[in-house]
C-alpha positions in Angstrom: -35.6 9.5 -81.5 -38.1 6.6 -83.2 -37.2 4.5 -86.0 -38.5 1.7 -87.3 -38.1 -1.2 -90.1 -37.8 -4.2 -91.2 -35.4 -6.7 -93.0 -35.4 -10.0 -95.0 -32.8 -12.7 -93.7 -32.6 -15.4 -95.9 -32.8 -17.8 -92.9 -34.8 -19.9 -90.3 -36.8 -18.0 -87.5 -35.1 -20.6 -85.3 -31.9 -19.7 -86.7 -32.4 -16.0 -86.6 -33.6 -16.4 -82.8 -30.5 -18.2 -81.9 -28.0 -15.0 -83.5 -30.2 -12.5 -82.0 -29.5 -14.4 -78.4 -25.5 -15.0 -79.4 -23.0 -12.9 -77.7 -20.2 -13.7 -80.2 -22.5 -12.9 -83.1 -23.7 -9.5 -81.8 -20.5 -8.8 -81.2 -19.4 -9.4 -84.4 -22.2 -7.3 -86.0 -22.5 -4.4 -84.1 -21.0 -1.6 -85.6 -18.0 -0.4 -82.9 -18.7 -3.1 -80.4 -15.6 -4.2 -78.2 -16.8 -6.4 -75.9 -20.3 -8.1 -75.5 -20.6 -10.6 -72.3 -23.9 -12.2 -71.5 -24.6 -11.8 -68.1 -27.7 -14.0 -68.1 -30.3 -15.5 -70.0 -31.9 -12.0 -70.2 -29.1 -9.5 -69.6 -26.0 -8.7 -71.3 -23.0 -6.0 -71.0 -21.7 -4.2 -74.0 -18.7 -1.6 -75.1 -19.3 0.3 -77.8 -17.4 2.8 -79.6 -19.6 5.4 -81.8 -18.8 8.4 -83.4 -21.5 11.1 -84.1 -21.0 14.1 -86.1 -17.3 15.4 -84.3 -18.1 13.5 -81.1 -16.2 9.9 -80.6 -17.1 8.2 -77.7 -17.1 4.7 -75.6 -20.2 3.6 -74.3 -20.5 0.9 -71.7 -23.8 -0.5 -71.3 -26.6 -2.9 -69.8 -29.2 -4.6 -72.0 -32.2 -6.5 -70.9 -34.2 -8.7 -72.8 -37.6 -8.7 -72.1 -41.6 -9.9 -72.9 -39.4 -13.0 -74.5 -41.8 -15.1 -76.8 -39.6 -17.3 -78.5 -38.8 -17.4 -81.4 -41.3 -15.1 -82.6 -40.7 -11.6 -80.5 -38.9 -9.9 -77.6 -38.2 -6.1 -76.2 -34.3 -4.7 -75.9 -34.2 -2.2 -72.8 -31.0 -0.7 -72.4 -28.5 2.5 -71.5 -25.5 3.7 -72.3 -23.1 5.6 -71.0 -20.4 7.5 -72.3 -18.9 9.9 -70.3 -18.7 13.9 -71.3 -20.4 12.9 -74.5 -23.5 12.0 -73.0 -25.7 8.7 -72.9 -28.2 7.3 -74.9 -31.0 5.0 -73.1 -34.2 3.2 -74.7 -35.7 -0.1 -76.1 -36.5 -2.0 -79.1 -39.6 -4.1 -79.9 -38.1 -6.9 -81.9 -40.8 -9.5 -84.3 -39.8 -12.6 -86.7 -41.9 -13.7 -88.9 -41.5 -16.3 -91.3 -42.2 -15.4 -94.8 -41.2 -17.3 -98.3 -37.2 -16.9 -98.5 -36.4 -16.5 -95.1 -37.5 -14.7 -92.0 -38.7 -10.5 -91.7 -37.5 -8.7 -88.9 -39.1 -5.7 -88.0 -38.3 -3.5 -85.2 -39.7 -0.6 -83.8 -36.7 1.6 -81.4 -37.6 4.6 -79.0 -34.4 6.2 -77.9 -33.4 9.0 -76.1 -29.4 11.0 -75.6 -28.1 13.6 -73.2 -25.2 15.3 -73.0 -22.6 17.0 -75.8 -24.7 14.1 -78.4 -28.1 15.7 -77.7 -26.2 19.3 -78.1 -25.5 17.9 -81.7 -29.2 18.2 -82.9 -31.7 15.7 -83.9 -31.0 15.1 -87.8 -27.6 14.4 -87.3 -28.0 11.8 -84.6 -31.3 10.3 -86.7 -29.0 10.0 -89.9 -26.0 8.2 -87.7 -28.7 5.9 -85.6 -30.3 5.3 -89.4 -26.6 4.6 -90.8 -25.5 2.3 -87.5 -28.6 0.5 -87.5 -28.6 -0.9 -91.8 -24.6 -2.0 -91.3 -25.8 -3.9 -87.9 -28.6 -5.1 -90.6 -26.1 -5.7 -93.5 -23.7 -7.6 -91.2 -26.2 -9.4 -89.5 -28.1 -10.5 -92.7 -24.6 -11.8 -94.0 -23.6 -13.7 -90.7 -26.9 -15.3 -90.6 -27.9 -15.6 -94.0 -24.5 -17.1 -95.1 -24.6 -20.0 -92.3 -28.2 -21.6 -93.3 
């Protein structure tokens, strides 16, 4: 699974840099997210509950942070695992850029899922990555955006 895109977040790159490195605003943003510990500077834990199509599951899962040029870009590498439903494992190249009104995000995710979630077919897990992915956006725009 690829998907790409890019959003305006009527904030500092600084400030954007900062959420994008906060457990507790992650957390909050993250559609399904139970718990979000950073482990390190580079490596945090997550719980996730997602439901796809008829399958509900909980993920637990590692994310590292990596080619880290702050504030500017950095790379999300991570898996998933959810028991019978499956897993999902990939990364994320993430880029700020400062533009009149705020800063752009764009990211670019390559993904891959096993199990029952792979048995689901392609569309419907593109259409619930692309539906997860604009409320983490939505939320995150909103968190951000409303504390500059």
């Amino acid at each position: 699974m690829e998907m790409n895109g890019s959003h305006l977040i009527t904030a500092s790159r600084e400030t954007v840099w900062a959420a994008l490195n906060d457990p507790e605003v992650l957390k909050a943003c993250i559609p399904g997210c139970k718990e979000l510990e950073k482990q390190s500077d580079t490596e945090m834990s997550a719980t996730v509950v997602a439901k796809v199509g008829p399958v509900k599951a909980t993920f637990k899962g590692e994310v590292t942070l990596e080619n880290l040029n702050p504030p500017t870009s950095y790379s999300i590498v991570g898996e998933g695992k959810g028991g019978i439903a499956g897993f999902a494992k990939g990364g994320a190249n993430v880029s700020l850029t400062e533009v009149e009104g705020g800063t752009q995000l764009d990211y670019d995710v390559d993904a891959k899922v096993g199990g029952k979630l792979a048995a689901l077919g392609s569309r419907l897990i593109d259409s619930t990555a692309k539906k997860l992915a604009g409320e983490f956006f939505t939320n995150f725009s909103n968190h951000v955006g409303g504390s500059s």
